[in-house]
C-alpha positions in Angstrom: 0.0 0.0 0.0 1.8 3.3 -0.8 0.8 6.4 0.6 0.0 9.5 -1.8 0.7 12.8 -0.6 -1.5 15.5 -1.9 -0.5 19.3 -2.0 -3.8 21.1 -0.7 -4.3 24.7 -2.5 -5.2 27.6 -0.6 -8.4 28.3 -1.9 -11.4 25.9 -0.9 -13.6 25.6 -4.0 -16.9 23.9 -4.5 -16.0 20.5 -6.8 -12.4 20.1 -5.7 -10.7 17.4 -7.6 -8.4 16.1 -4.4 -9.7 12.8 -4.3 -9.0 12.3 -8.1 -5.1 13.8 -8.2 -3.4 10.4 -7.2 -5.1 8.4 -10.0 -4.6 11.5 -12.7 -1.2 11.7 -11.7 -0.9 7.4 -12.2 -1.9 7.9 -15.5 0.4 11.1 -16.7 3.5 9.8 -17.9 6.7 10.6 -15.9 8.6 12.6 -18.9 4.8 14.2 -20.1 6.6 17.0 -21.9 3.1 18.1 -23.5 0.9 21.6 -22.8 -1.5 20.6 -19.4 -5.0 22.4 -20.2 -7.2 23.2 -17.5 -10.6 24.8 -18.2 -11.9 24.5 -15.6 -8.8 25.1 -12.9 -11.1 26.1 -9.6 -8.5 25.5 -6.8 -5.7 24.5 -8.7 -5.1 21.3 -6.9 -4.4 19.0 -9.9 -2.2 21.7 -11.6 -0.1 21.9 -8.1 0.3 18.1 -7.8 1.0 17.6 -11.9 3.5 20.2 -11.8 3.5 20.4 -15.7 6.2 22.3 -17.5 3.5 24.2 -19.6 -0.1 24.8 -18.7 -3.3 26.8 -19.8 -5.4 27.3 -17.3 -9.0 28.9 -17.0 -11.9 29.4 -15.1 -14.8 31.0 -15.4 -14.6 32.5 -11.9 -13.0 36.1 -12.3 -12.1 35.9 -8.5 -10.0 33.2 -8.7 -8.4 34.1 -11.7 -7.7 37.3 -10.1 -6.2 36.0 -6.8 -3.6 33.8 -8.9 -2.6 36.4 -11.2 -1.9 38.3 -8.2 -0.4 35.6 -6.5 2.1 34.8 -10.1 2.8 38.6 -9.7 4.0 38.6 -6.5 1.8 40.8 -5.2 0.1 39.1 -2.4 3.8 36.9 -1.2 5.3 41.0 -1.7 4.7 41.1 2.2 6.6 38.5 3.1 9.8 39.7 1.5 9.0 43.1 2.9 7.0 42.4 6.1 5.3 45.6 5.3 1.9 46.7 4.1 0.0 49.4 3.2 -1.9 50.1 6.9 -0.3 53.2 7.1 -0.9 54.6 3.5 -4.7 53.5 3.9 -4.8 55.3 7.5 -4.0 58.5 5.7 -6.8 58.4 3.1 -9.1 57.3 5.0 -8.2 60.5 7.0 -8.3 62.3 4.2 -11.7 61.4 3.4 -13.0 62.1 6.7 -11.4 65.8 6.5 -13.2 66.1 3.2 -16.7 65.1 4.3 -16.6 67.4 7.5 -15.2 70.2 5.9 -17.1 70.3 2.9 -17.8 74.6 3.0 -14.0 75.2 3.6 -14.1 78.3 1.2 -10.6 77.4 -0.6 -8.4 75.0 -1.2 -5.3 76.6 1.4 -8.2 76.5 4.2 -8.4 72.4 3.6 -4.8 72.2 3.2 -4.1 73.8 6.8 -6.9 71.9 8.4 -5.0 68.3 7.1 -1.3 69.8 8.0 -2.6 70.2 11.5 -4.4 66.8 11.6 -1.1 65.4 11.6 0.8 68.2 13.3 2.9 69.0 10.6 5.0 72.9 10.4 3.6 75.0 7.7 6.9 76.6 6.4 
């Protein structure tokens, strides 16, 4: 009895094709050198555990799609090289937008800009 060791992908999708990876990869040649076509790639599990050279894969999802061209990218793994995100940058807008809506009859534009200097007690030279 040999054990088959299945790499789980980090999405959960409805239809998963886990169960089925250790008979498709049986069948797949050892030197499969061909294009793997997926059209229906959901989770990505049987891509991960084929590992083929060259692949096409699709989904009908735009979600998923999304997340793994982010994650091909390296936009969602960017944190880990950096350990920084963009909390502080989103703090600021959010800010921003707060001055905005509570200031709305500021009568010109250098009245807004000393109101968001001083919300972050910054010298006006």
């Amino acid at each position: 009895m040999s054990i088959h060791r299945v790499l789980v992908p980090p999405i959960k999708c409805q239809g998963i094709k886990t169960k089925l990876v250790p008979w498709i990869k049986a069948i797949i040649p050892a030197d499969f050198d061909g294009r793997w076509i997926e059209p229906f790639m959901g989770s990505g599990v049987v891509v991960f555990n084929v590992r083929p050279r060259k692949a096409l894969l699709a989904d009908s999802n735009p979600h998923l799609i999304n997340f793994y061209q982010a994650v091909a990218k390296g936009e969602i793994t960017a944190y880990f090289d950096n350990h920084t995100n963009s909390g502080v940058v989103e703090g600021i807008n959010n800010k921003l937008k707060l001055i905005k809506r509570s200031g709305y009859g500021f009568r010109n534009f250098d009245n807004f800009q000393l109101r968001c200097l001083i919300c972050w007690h910054l010298a006006i030279d």
